[in-house]
C-alpha positions in Angstrom: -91.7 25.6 4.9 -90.6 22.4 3.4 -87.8 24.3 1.1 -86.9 26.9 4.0 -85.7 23.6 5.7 -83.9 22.3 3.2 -82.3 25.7 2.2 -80.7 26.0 6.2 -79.7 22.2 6.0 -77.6 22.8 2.8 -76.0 25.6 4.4 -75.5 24.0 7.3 -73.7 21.4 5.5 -71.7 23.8 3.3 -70.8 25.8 6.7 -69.3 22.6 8.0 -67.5 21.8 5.0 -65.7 24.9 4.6 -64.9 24.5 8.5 -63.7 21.6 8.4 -61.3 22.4 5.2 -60.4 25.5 7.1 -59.4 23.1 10.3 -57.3 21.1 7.9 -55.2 23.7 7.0 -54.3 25.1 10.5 -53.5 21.7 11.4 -50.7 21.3 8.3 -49.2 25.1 9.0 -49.0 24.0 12.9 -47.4 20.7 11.8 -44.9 22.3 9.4 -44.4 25.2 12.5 -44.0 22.3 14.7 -41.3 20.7 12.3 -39.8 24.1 11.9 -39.3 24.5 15.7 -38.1 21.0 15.8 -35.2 22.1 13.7 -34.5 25.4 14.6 -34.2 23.8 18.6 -31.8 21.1 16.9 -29.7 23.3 15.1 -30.1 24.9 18.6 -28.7 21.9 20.3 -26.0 20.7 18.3 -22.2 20.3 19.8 -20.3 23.2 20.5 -17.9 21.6 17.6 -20.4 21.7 15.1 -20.8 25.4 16.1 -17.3 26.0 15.9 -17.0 24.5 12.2 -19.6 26.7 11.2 -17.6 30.1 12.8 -14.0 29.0 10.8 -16.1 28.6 7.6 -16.9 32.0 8.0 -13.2 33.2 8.9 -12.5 31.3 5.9 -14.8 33.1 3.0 -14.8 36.5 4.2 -18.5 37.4 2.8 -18.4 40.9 3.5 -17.6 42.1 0.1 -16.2 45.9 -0.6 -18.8 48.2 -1.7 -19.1 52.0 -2.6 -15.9 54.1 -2.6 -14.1 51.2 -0.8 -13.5 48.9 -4.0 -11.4 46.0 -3.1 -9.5 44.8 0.3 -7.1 42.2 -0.1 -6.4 39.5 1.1 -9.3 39.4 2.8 -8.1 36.7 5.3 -5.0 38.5 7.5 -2.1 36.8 9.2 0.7 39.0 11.2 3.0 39.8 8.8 0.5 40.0 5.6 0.2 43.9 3.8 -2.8 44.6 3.4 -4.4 46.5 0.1 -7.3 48.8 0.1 -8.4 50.2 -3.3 -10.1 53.8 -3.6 -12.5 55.1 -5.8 -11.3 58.1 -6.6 -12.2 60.9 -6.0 -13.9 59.3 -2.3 -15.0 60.4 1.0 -11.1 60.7 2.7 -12.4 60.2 6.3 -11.0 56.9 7.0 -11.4 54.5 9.9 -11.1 51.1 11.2 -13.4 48.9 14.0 -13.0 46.4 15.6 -16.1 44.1 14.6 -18.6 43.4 18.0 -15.9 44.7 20.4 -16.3 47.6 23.1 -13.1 48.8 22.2 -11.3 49.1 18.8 -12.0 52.3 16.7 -8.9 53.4 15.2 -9.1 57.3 12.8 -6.1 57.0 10.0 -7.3 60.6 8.6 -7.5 63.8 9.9 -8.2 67.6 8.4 -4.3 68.0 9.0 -0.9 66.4 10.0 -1.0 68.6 12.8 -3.4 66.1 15.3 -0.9 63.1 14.3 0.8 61.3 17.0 4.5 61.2 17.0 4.2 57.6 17.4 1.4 56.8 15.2 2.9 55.2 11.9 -0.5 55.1 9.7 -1.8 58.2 8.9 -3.6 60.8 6.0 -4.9 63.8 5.5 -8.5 64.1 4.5 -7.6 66.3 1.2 -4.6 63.8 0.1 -6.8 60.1 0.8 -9.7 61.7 -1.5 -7.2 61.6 -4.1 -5.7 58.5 -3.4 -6.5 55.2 -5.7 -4.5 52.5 -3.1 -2.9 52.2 0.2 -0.9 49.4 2.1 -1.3 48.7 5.7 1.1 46.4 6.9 -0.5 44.3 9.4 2.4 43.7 11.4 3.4 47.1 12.8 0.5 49.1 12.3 -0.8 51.6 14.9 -3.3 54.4 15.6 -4.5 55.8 18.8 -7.7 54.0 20.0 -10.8 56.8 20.3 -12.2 54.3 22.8 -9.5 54.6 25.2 -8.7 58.5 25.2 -8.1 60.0 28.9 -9.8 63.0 30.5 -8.0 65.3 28.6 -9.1 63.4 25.1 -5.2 61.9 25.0 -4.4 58.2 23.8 -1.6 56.3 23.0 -1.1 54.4 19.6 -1.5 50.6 19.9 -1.6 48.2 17.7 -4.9 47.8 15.5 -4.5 44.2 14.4 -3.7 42.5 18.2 -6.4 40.1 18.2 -8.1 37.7 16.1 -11.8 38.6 14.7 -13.2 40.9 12.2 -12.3 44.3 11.2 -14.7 46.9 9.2 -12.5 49.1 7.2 -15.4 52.1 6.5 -14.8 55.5 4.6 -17.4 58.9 4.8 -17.7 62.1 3.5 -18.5 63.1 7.2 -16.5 62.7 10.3 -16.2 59.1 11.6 -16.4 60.6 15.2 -20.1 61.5 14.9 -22.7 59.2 15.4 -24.2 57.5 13.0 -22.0 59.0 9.9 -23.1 57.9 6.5 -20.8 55.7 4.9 -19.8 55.9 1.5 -17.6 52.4 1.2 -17.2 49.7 3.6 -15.1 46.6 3.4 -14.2 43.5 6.1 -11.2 41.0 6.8 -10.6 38.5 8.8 -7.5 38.6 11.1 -6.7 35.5 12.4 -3.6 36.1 14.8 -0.3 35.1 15.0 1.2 33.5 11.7 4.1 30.8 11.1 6.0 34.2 10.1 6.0 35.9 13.0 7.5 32.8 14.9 10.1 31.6 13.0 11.4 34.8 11.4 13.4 37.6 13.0 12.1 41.1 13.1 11.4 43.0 9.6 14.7 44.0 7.6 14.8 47.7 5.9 15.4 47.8 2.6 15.6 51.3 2.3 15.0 54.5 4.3 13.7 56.9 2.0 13.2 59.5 4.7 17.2 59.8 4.9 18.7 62.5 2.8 20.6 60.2 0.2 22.5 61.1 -3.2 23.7 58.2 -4.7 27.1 57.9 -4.8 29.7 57.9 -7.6 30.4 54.3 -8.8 34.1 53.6 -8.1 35.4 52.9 -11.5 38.4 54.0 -13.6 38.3 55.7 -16.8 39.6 52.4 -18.4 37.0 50.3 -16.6 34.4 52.8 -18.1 35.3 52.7 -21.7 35.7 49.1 -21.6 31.7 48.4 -20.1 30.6 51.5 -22.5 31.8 50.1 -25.6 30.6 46.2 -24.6 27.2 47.4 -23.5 26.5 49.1 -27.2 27.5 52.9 -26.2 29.0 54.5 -29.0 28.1 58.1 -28.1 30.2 57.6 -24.4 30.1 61.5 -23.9 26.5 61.2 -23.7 25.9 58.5 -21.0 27.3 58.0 -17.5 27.6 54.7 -15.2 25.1 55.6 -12.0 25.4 52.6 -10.8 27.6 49.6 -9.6 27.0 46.2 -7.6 28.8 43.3 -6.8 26.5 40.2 -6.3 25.0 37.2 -8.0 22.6 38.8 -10.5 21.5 36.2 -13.0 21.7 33.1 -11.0 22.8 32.2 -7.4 26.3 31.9 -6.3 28.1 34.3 -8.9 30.5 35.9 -9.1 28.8 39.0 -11.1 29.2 43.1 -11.0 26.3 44.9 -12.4 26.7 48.5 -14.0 23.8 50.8 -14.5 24.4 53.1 -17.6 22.2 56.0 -17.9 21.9 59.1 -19.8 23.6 62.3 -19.2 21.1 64.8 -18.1 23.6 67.4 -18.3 24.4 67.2 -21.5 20.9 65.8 -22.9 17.7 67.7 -22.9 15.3 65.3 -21.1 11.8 65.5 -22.5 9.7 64.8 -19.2 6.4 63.2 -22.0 9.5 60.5 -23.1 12.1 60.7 -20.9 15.6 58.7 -21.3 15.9 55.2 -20.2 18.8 53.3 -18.8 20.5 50.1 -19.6 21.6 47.3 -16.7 24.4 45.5 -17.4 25.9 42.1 -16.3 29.4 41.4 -16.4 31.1 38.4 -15.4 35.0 39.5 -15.1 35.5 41.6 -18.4 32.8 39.8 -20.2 29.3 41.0 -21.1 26.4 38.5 -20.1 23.8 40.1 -20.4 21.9 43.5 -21.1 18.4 45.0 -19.6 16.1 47.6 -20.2 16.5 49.3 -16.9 13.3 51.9 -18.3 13.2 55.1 -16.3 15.4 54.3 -13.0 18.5 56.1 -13.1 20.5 54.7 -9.6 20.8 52.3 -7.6 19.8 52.2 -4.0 20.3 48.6 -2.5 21.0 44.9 -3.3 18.9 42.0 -1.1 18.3 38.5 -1.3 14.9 39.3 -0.2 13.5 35.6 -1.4 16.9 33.8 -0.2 17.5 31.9 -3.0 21.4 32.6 -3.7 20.6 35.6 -6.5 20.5 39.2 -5.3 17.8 41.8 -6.2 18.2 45.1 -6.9 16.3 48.3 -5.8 16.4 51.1 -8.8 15.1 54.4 -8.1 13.9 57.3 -10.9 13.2 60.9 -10.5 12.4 63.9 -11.7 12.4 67.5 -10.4 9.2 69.8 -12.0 7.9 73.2 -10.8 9.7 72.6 -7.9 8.4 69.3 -6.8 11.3 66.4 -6.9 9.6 62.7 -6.8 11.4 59.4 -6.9 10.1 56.1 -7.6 11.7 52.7 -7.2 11.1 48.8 -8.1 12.7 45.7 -6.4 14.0 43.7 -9.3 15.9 40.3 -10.2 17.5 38.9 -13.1 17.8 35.6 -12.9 16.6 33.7 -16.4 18.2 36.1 -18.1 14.8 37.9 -17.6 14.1 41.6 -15.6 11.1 40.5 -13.4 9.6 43.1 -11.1 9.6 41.4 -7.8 7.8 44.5 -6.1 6.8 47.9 -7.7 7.0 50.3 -4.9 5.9 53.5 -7.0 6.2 56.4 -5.6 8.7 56.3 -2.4 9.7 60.4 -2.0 8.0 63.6 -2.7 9.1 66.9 -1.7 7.0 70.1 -2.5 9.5 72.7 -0.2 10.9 74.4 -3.0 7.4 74.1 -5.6 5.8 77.5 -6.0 1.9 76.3 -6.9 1.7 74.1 -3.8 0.8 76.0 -0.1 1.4 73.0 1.8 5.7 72.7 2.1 6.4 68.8 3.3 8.2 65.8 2.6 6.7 62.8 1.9 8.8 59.7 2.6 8.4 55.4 2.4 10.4 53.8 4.6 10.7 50.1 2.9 11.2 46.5 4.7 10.6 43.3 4.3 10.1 39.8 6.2 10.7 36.5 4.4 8.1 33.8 5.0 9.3 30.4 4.7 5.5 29.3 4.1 5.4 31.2 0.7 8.8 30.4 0.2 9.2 34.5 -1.1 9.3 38.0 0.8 6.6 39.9 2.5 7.3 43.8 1.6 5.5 47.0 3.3 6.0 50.5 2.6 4.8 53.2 5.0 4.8 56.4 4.0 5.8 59.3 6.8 5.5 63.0 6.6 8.3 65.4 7.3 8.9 68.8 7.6 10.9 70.9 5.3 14.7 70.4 5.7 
């Protein structure tokens, strides 16, 4: 009886040991919940300013990286008048959208099964087929438009607006399905920040075009006489004169500002050379000041030229060459804004490809004309030019 007692007394006292250690702990996890609450209600509770500070330093590192098919958008913090870059994998999904981020309205479609559901007034748009094979587009922020799916009439009608009208996030997602469904599956997803109005937009005039590229243009024949050619020939190294022409002539400031310069571009015959389209012929630029050569360039594959800019305003002019070729009956040109000053060719802006025309190729079904329209804004923040390039479709001619 003796031990019985003393057996239930030791467990008594272990039974009030393990509650009391049991107590304890609740006590410290409802302390640190306590202390948890505490900060959570003054994090709560802090100024609207503090709250505000916290929202710019996520404008200004925009978190959201690209992933999937939707590899890189850049810059990832917009201001009016910035051209924004979206990079493909290729081959991707080709149904291309972008939202508004946490707004009612704001769903903008930029690719369709076919041109044929393209507003006359919407300036940013692809077909499915062509985006899947696309590495990288431009969107320039200023002027870009799309009809708003959230604002369609009864009869499933919108206008175009502008995408990038206020300031906030924007979700630039790519599928393999239709956008329009619910719930689509996304295969690549990127954000930016748009943050409104820029210094650009309010000190600058409108954009200025550089070139139209959906006008039908030949370059013209360089006003020069015969003498005038023999003498730039021989100074620029041409022995073999019946076997290159002068495309090309400018008057400008070419290799520093305020000159008094005339640039010839000297490129192969292609009617009296057979062009090998693996290695083709490349062109020479040529600076003269009065009769005297100053200096010579590699002009590469660019056989004309289309315009002369001061794009970057700083006395010296740029020029815009253009290349093509014509193969199975599809005629491409390319161009590249250049400048010359420091005796150097720098590429201010590689425009690639600006004009392809499939109306008179055999292997392709689809007949169009696909043509950049080029412009550019200076900013006098950046102290250099903004460029876009939107591309337009166009029926055969």
């Amino acid at each position: 009886m003796v031990n019985m007692t003393k057996s239930r007394i030791g467990l008594y006292l272990f039974s009030a040991i393990i509650s009391t250690i049991f107590f304890a702990a609740c006590q410290k996890q409802l302390s640190s919940n306590e202390a948890i609450g505490d900060e959570r209600k003054e994090v709560s509770n802090e100024s609207p300013a503090a709250g505000k500070s916290l929202i710019n330093s996520s404008e200004e590192s925009a978190t959201d990286a690209a992933f999937g098919e939707i590899k890189e958008c850049s810059p990832q913090k917009l201001a009016d008048g910035d051209v924004l870059e979206i990079k493909f994998a290729v081959p991707n999904g080709g149904n291309l959208g972008i939202v508004r981020d946490k707004s009612k309205d704001g769903f903008f479609l930029l690719s369709d099964e076919d041109e044929s559901n393209k507003s006359a007034k919407e300036n940013l748009f692809w077909t499915i087929d062509r985006l899947q094979k696309t590495a990288q587009i431009e969107i320039n922020v200023a002027d870009a438009t799309a009809v708003d799916l959230t604002k369609l009439n009864s009869q499933g009608v919108g206008k175009p607006e502008l995408i990038f009208s206020r300031e906030g996030w924007y979700r630039i997602e790519i599928s393999n399905e239709s956008l329009e469904q619910d719930d689509a599956p996304l295969t690549g997803r990127c954000r930016v920040y748009f943050s409104g109005t820029s210094a650009l937009q309010t000190k600058t005039a409108g954009d200025e075009v550089l070139f139209d590229f959906r006008k039908e243009f030949s370059p013209p024949e360089p006003k020069i006489t015969a003498a005038e050619r023999d003498r730039v020939l021989r100074a620029a190294g041409g022995s073999e004169t019946d076997d290159v022409e002068i495309s090309g002539k400018e008057n400008g400031a070419f290799t520093a500002a305020n000159q008094n310069q005339t640039a010839y571009l000297i490129r192969p015959d292609v009617t009296s050379v057979a062009q090998d389209p693996t290695n083709p012929a490349k062109s020479v630029l040529a600076i003269f000041e009065g009769e005297k050569l100053i200096a010579k360039f590699d002009a590469g594959s660019y056989f004309y030229i289309a315009a002369k800019s001061d794009a970057n305003r700083d006395g010296a002019d740029e020029l815009l060459l253009v290349g093509g070729n014509l193969q199975m009956g599809i005629e491409t040109k390319w161009a590249k804004l250049i400048n010359l000053t420091q005796n150097k060719l720098q590429i201010v802006k590689d425009f690639k490809t600006v004009y392809e025309n499939t109306c008179e190729a055999t292997t392709v079904k689809k007949k169009e004309i696909r043509a950049a329209s080029i412009k550019y804004r200076f900013a006098p923040n950046q102290n250099f030019p903004v460029f876009s390039s939107q591309n337009f479709i166009l029926p055969c001619r």
